[in-house]
C-alpha positions as CSV (number, residue, x, y, z in Angstrom):
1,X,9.7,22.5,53.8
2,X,11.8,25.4,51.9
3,X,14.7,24.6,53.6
4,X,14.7,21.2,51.8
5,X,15.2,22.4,48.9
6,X,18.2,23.4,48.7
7,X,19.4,20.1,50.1
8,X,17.6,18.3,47.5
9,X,18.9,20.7,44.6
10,X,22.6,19.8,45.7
11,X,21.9,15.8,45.8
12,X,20.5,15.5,42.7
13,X,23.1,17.2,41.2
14,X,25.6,15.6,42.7
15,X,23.7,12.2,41.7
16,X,23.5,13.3,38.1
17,X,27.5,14.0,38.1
18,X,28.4,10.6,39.4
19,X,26.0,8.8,37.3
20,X,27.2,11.2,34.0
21,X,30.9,10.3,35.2
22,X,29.9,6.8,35.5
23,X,28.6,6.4,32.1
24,X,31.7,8.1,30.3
25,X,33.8,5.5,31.9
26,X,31.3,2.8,30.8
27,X,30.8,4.2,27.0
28,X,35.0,4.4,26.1
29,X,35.2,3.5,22.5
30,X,31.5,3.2,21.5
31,X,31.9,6.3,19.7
32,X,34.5,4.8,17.9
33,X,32.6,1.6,16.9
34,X,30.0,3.7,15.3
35,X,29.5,2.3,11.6
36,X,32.1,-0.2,11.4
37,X,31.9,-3.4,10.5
38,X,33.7,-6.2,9.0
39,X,31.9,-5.0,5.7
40,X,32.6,-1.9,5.9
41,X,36.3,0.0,4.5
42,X,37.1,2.0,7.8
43,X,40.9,1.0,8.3
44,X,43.5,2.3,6.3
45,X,45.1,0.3,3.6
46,X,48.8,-0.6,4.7
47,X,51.5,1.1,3.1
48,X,53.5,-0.7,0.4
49,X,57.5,-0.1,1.1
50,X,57.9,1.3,-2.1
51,X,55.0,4.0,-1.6
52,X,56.9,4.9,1.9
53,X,60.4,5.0,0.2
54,X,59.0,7.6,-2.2
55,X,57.3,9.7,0.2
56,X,60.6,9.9,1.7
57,X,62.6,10.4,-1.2
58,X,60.1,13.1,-2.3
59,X,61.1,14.7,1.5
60,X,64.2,14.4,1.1
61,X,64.7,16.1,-1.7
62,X,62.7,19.1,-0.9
63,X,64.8,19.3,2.1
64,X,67.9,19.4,0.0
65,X,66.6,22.3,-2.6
66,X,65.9,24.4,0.4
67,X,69.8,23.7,1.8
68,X,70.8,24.5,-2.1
69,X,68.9,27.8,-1.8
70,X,70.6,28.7,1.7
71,X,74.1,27.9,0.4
72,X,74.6,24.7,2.4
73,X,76.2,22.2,0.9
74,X,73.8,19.1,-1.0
75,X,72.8,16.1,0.8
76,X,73.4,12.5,-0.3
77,X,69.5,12.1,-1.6
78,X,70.1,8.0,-1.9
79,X,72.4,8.0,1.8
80,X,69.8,10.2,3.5
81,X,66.7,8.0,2.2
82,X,68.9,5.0,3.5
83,X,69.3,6.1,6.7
84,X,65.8,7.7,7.4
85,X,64.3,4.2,6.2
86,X,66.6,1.8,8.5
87,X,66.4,4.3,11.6
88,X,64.7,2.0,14.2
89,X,63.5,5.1,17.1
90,X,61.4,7.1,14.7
């Protein structure tokens, strides 16, 4: 009868693994649906172009004071906005 026991130790554990690994798979995203609703103000807002081009801008030109400081020459703030805006791979 002892020697069962260690037989039955290792099933059950393996049972409880597979049925653990079975109900990850089967819970995906219902962490993520926690409190949301159509009522509710989970998503983010989108982003007006103008707030985007001023983030930008506002990058931009810290990026240039630091090549001032360094000695580089300036950037062209307005060409450099331009081109970060229009870039189509990120």
């Amino acid at each position: 009868m002892q020697d069962l026991l260690p037989v039955v130790v290792v099933v059950v554990v393996i049972l409880a693994g597979v049925v653990a690994v079975a109900l990850a798979f089967g819970a995906r995203g219902t962490y993520d649906q926690i409190g949301r609703s159509d009522i509710t103000f989970d998503r983010e807002a989108p982003r007006s172009t103008n707030d985007l081009r001023a983030e930008v801008r506002a990058f931009v030109e810290a990026r240039n004071e630091r090549r001032i400081a360094r000695g580089e020459p300036p950037l062209d703030v307005e060409a450099e906005v331009e081109r970060r805006l229009t870039r189509q791979d990120g």
